[in-house]
N, C-alpha and C positions, 0 to 999 in steps of 0.2 A: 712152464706151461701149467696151467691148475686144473686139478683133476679132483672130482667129486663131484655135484648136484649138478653143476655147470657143463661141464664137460658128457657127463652122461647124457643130460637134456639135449645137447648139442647132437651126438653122435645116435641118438636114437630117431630126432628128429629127420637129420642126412638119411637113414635105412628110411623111415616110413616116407619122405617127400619124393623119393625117387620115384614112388610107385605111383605119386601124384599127376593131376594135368598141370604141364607148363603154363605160366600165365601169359596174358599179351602183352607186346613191345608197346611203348608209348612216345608217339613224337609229337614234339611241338611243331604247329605252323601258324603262318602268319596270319592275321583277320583283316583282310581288305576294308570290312567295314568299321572295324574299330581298333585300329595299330596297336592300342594299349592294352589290350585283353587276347591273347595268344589262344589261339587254339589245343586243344588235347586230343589228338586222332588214336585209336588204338586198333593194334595189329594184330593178327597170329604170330605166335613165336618164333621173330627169325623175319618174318615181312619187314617191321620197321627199319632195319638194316636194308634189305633191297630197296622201301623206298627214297631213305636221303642218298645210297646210291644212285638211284633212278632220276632225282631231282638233280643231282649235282652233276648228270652226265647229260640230261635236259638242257642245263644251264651255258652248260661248255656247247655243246650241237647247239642251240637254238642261235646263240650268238654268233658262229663261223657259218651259219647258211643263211641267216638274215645280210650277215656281210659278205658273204656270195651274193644273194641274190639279188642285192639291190648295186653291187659292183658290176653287174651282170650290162654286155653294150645295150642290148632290144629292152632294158627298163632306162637308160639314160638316153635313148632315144627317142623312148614315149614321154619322158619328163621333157627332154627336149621343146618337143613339139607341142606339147600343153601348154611354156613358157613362149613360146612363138605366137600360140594361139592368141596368148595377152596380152603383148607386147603389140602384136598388128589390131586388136582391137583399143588397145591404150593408142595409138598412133592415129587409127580411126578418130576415134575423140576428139582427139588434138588438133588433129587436122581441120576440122569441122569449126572446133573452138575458135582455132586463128581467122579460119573465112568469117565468121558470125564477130568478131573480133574489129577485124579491119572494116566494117561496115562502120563502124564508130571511132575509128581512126588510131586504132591500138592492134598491134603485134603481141603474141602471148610466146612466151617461152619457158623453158622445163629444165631447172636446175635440181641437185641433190636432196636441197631443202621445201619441196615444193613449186607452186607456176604463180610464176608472176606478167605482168606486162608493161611493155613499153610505148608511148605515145609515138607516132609517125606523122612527118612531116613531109613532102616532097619525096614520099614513096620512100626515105629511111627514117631508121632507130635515131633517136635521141635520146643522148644521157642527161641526169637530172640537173649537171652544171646549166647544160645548154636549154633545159626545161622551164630553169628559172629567169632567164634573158629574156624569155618570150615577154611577150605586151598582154597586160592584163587580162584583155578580152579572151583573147586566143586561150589563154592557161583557163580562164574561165569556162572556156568552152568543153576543154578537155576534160576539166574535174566533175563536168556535170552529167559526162559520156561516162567517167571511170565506172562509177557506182554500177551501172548495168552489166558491163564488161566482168565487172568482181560478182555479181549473181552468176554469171554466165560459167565462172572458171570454178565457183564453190558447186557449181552443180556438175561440173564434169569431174573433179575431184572425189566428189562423191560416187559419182558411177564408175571413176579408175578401182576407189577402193572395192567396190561392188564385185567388178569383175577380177580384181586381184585374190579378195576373199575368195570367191570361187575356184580360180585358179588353184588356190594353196589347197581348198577342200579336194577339185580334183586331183588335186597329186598325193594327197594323203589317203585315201580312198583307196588308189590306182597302188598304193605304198599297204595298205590293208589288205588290201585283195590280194598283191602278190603275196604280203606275208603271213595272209591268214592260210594259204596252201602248205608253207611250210611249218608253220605253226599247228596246225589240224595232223600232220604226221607225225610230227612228236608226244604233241599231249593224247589222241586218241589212242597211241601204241599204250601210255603209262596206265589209263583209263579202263583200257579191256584189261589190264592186272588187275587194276581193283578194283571193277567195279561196281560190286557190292558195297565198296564202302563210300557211303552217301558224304561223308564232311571230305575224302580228298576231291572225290569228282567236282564238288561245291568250288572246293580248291583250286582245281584245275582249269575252271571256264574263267575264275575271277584272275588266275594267271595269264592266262588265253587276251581274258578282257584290256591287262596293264600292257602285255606286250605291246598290242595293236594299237594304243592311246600312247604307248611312248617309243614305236620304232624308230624316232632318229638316233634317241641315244641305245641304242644298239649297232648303229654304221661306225662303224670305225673313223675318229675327226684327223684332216690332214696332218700332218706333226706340225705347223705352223699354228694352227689352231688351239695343238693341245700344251702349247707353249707357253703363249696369252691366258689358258686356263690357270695351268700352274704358275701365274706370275703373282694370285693373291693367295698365298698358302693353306688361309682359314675357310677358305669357300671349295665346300668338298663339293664335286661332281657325281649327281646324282646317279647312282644303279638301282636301278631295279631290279634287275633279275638277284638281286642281295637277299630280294623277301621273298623267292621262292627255293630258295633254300629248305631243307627241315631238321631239326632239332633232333638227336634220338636222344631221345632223354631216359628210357630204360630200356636195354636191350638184352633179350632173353634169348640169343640164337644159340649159345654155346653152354646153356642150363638144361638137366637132365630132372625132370620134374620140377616139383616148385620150389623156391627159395630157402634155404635159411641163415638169417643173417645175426651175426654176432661180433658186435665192435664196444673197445673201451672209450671213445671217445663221444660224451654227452652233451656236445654242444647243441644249441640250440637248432645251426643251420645246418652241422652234420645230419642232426635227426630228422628234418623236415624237410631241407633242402633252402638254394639260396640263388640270388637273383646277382651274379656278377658285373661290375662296373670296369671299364676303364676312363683313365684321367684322359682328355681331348680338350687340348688347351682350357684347362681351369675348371673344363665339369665334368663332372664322370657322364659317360655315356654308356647306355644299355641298349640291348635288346634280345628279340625271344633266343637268338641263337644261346646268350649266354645264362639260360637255365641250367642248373645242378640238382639229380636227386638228392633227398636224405638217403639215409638209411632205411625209413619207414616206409619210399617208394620202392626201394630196391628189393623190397621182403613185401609188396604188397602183392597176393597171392597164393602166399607161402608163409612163413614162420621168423618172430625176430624176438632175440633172448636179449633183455634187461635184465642187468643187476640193480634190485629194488633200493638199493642205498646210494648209488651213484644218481639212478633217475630222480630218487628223491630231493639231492642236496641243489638241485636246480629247478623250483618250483615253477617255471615257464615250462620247463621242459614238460615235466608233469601235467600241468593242466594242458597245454596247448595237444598231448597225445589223447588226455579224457577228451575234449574237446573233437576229435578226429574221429576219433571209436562211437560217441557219440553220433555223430551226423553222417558219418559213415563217406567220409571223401577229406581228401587232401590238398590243401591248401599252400600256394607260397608265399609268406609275409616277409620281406625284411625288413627285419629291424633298422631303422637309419638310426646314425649315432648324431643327436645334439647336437654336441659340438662342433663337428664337422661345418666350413662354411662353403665347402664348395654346393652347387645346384644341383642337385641330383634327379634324375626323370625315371620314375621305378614302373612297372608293369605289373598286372592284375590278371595273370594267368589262369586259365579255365580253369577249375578243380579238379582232380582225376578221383573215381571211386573208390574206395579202400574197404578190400576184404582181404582179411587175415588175423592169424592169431599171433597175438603177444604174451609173453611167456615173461612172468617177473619172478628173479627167484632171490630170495633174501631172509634172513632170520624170522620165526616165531611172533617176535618182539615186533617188529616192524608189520607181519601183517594182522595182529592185534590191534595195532595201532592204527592202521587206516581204516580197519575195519571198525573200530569206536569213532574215531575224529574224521573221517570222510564217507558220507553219504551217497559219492558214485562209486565207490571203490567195491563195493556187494552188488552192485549191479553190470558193472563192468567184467569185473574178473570173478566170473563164476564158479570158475574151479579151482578148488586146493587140493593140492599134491602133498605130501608130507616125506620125506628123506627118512629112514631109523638110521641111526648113529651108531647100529651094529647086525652083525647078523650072526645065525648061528655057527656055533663050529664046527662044520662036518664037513666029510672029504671034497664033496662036491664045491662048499664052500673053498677050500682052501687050495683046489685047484683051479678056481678062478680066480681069486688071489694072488696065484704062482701066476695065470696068464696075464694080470692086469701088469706084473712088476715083469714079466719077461718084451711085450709089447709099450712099457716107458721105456726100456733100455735100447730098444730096438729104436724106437722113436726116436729117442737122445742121442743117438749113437753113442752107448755107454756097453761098458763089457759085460757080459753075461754072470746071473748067479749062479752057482751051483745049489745042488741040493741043500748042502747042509746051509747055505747061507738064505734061502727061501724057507727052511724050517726055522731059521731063527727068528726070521720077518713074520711068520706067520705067531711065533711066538709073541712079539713085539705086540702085535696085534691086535693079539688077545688081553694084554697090557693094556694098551692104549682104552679097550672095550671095559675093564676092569673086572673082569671074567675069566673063566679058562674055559668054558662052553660056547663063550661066542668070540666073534673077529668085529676089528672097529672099523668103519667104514669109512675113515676119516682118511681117504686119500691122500689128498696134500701129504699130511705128516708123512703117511707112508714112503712116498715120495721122493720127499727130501732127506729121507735115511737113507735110500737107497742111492738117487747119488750122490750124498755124501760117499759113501761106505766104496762105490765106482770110483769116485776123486783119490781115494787112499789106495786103492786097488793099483792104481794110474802111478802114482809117487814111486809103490814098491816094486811097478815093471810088472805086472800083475796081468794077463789075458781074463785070469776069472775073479769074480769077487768070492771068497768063501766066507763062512762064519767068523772067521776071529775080524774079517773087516767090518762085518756089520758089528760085533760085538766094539771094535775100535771106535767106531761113529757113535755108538750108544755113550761108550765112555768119555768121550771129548767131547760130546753135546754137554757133558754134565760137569765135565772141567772147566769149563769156558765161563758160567754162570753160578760157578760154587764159591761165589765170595763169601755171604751172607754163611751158608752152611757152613764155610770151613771158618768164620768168625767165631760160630755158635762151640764147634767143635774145639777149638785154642781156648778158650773159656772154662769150657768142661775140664780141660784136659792142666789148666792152672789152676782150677780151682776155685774162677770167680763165680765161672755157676755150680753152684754145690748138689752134686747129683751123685748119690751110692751106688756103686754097682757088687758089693758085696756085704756081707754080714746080713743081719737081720734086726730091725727097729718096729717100736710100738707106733702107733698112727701114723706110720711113715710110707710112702710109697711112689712108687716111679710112673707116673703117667704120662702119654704120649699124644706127643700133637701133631701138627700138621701148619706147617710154612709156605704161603705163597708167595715168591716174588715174581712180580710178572709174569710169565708163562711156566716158571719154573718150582716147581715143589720140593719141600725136603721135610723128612719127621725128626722130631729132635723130645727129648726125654724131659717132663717137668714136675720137680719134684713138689706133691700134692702131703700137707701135714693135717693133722685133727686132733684138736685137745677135746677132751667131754669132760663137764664137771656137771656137778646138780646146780640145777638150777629149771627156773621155768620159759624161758627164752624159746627153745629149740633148736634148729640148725639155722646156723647164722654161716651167711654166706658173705665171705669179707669181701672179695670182688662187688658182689652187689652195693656192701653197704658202700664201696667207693665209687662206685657210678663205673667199674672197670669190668662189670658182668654182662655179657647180651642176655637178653630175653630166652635165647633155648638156653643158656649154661643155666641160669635161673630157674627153669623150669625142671633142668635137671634135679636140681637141687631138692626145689620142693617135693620132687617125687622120694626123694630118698628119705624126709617125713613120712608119706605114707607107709612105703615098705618097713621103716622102723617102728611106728604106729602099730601096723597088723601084728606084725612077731614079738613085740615086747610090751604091748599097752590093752591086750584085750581086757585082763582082768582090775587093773588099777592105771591111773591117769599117768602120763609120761612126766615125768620132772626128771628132765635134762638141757643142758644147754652143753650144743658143742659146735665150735669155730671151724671151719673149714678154708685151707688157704691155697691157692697156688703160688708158690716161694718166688722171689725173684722174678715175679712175673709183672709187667707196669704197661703195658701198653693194650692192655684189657683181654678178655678169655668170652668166647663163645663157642655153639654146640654144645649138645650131651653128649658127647665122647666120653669123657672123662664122667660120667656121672657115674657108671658100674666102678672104675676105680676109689672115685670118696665114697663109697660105699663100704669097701673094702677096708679105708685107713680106717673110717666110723668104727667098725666093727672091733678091728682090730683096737683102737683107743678104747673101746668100751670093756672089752674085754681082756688088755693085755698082754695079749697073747703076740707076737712080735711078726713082722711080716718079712718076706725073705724081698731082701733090697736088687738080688740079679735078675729079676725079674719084672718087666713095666707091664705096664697093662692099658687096653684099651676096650672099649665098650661103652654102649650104652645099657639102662635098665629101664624096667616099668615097676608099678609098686607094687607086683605081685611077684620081685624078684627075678624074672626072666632077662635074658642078656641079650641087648637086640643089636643087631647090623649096625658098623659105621663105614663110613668113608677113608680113603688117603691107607688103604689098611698095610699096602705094600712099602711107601714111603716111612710109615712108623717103625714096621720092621727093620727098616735099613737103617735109617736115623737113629735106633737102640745097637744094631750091631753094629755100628761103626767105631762107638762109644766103646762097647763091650773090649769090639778085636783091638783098640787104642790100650784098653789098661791090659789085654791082655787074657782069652778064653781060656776058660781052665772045667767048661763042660755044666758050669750051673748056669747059665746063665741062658735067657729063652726072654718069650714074648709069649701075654696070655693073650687071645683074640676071641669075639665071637663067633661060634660056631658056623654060623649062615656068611664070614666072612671067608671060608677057607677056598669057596669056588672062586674068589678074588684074586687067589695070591698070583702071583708072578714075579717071583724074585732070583736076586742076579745067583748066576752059576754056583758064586762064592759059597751063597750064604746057604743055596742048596745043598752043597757039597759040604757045609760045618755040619748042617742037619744030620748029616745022613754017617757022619763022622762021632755023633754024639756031643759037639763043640758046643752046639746051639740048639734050644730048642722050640716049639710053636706048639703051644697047647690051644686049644681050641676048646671052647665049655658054653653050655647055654643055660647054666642059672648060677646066682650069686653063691649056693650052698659048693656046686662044684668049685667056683673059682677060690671060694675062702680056703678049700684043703689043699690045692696045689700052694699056696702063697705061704700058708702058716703049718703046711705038713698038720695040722690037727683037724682030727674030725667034725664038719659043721655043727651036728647033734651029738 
């Protein structure tokens, strides 16, 4: 779990949202007037759950009392009798037809397919074999009677349909009426719940309306019936009560104030939300049920943490959220994939509004940057927060320090520190800050010392973790990644890098740098020479002239012209030339670190006078001789006494530093313990004049 900016934001935002108002539930329903664009109803927190409860218990009652009530005898006895009524008036007709019929010598009769007629002869039917026998006249006579007979039977055909239509109206009607009673008990029960809110009642009458336009398919069909249905697989059987259904698309019943949401995954349809398909025979098929919020619905009322660098590496993601902030509502778009060939029918869902704050937390770097190269980015996100990377080191501080590392343990279920192992951490800490006044803020690291330092605790059967475990994780962090260092160190120690650590030499001297490999630091000793001879040149800086200088070793450099300028050139012009090198060094030198050190060799070449070699040195200067603050100050020190205790402490040997570097130090138990031994020592001085009498034991003036 990561703990710092993130996790803070998180847990501050939980305390303040509680005290917040919940926001409303959001469901979708359907649009009777345009299927393809869904409705967005919104609720009070906790409604929209009663209502697709309330619909879906609608759905189930509406369907067993419609087939009650139309299974009912006294409604198939009035159907009855409405079918009787048209039937003796179709009979009427017919009857009528045949007497008007036989005036002309034709019989009318009523098969499946319609009424046809047949000619009479001697008071019977005759079929057409026996039609065609007849003697021309006679067939003549009949074919010129037909025509009248065929007006006769298109017009009674038409007043059958007449009163069939009506029939069917009256049973649909009589089929209305019954079930608009029971229908008017269900929807106005759901209606006095809400009836303040204007888009379900909207909802509810257009429900009302589909029932009564399609109550057959709500009677339950004989099982013969639904036999022949199912005998074409691909022809589904139309429901309707399907689209009164409703969607909860955000439900806030079981939220205690408003939202805050914080997820790693930045996909596009995570964040915005997504319109689901399934495969039905060869095309995907949609509809409003199968909406999905994002994320940015599920915090919309409340609060949702991005990490600026994830958000960033997906530039849809990014604009389509300006996009939303800007216009201030929520949209669902999916994306259809190209290639894809099946048909897909997508849906254009109402927008829902969006109010809330979005919280991006991510490097310096990054929000410099959207703030030059993105012109909504200052208008969008108005406020900046800024993290310190430490804080002071006082009790108060360092007892919440001891709570934040006692509640990880607790969280992890990892075993507990003790004191002295929370006094080490707090030590670490002050490390990590580069300080002994302040504590680094840098959680994470914190962290994962701690359980590492539990994991080792664990190994040796351990309930509590004490100091030597934290002090074990400190040192196995640094065995793990000591390749490069312990390279540097077999080198020194054969002899291929040539570094003194006794006697005493003219422009010779031990300077100290600073190794990063990836995450990992180490200081290591490099030996810096200086010849001076006359000449008119100056200081010549051989890194530079190989192109192996950066810009501040350089700069160092030229300062150490001025300061020799001031002290030795006021009264006659300087005529000197002297070389200054870092030995064995190839892969190029930057920083003024070392720039107080070639000062020293300078000196010492100039004058002779020999410089004591157990001693390295670090510092920067300015040209008025003052020794200023560098970096890595703990790492040099170690990286010289590793060296030192390798050939072996015999009490000369130390580390010069800058003064304003000593609130820095934080170094391991050992080398504390040499100090305080006389083994080793850490001089500390803030001008050149001091550092030259500790080095050459001779007085500056």
């Amino acid at each position: 779990m990561a703990f710092g900016k993130t996790m803070y934001t998180k847990n501050y935002l939980k305390r303040i949202s509680k005290k917040e108002k919940t926001p409303s539930d959001w469901c979708y329903i359907y649009n009777f007037d345009n299927p393809n664009e869904p409705i967005a109803v919104a609720f009070n927190a906790g409604q929209g759950k009663e209502f697709k409860e309330d619909m879906e218990g609608f759905i189930k009652d509406i369907k067993a009392d419609i087939n009650k009530t139309f299974s009912n005898e006294d409604f198939e006895k009035e159907k009855t009798l409405i079918k009787q009524e048209f039937e003796q008036k179709r009979s009427s007709l017919l009857e009528k037809l045949n007497k008007a019929s036989m005036k002309y010598g034709f019989q009318v009769k009523t098969a499946q397919n319609g009424i046809y007629m047949m000619p009479v002869i001697d008071g019977k039917t005759i079929e057409e074999e026996e039609f065609d026998k007849l003697d021309e006249s006679i067939k003549k006579e009949f074919e010129s009677k037909s025509s009248i007979v065929q007006e006769q039977i298109l017009t009674v055909i038409s007043e059958i349909k007449a009163i069939e239509k009506a029939s069917d109206k009256k049973i649909e009607e009589w089929q209305s009426n019954v079930a608009l009673l029971t229908i008017n008990t269900h929807i106005n029960y759901i209606k006095s719940k809400y009836k303040r809110n204007k888009k379900v009642n909207k909802f509810l009458d257009n429900v009302k309306k589909d029932i009564l336009k399609n109550v057959p398919l709500f009677i339950e069909q004989p099982a013969t019936q639904q036999v022949q249905n199912q005998a074409v697989p691909r022809q589904e059987q139309k429901q309707p009560w399907l689209n009164y259904r409703a969607n909860l698309f955000i439900d806030n019943s079981e939220l205690e104030g408003s939202p805050v949401i914080m997820d790693s995954n930045y996909s596009y349809h995570n964040l915005f939300g997504k319109l689901e398909y399934e495969n039905y025979y060869g095309s995907l098929k949609t509809d409003y049920t199968m909406l999905q919020p994002g994320l940015l619905h599920r915090a919309n009322g409340g609060y949702i943490i991005l990490q600026a660098k994830d958000l960033l590496s997906n530039s849809l993601c990014y604009e389509a959220l300006k996009k939303a902030l800007r216009i201030k509502e929520l949209n669902i778009e999916n994306a259809v994939d190209q290639r894809s060939s099946m048909v897909m029918v997508s849906l254009k869902p109402e927008p829902i509004p969006l109010d809330l704050k979005v919280i991006l937390i991510g490097s310096s770097n990054i929000y410099h940057t959207l703030l030059a190269m993105d012109s909504d980015f200052k208008k969008l996100f108005k406020v900046k927060v800024e993290f310190e990377d430490d804080a002071p080191r006082n009790e108060e501080n360092e007892l919440k320090l001891a709570r934040f590392i006692h509640g990880f343990c607790e969280q992890e279920e990892l075993p507990p520190l003790d004191a002295s192992a929370v006094a080490k951490m707090v030590e670490y800490s002050s490390k990590l800050a580069n300080s002994k006044k302040k504590l680094s803020t840098r959680f994470n690291d914190l962290s994962e010392i701690v359980a590492e330092a539990c994991t080792w605790a664990k190994l040796a059967k351990s309930k509590i973790v004490t100091a030597d475990f934290i002090t074990k994780t400190l040192e196995e962090r640094i065995d793990r990644v000591k390749k490069y260092d312990s390279r540097y160190t077999e080198m020194i120690r054969e002899n291929t890098l040539l570094i003194n650590t006794s006697g005493a030499k003219v422009g010779q001297i031990n300077g100290l740098t600073v190794m990063t490999i990836g995450d990992y630091s180490f200081g290591k000793p490099s030996k810096i020479t200086v010849n001076t001879y006359t000449g008119k040149s100056g200081i010549i800086n051989i890194e530079r002239e190989v192109e192996l200088s950066g810009s501040s070793h350089s700069k160092g450099v030229y300062i150490l012209s001025g300061y020799i300028g001031e002290m030795f050139a006021q009264d006659i012009p300087l005529s000197l030339t002297a070389s200054i090198c870092f030995e064995q060094l190839y892969n190029g030198v930057d920083g003024d670190s070392a720039s107080s050190t070639e000062l020293y060799a300078l000196l010492s070449s100039l004058s002779g006078v020999p410089i004591n070699q157990s001693i390295a040195v670090t510092g920067s200067v300015n040209q008025k001789g003052e020794i200023q603050p560098i970096g890595g100050v703990n790492e040099k020190i170690e990286g010289f006494y590793q060296i030192c205790k390798m050939r072996g402490l015999d009490g000369s040997h130390g580390v010069m530093i800058p003064v304003q570097n000593v609130d820095n130090l934080s170094l391991s138990d050992e080398i504390v313990a040499a100090c305080k031994n006389g083994n080793f020592h850490i001089y500390a001085v803030s001008s050149i004049e001091e550092g030259i009498e500790v080095l050459t034991g001779v007085p500056a003036r």
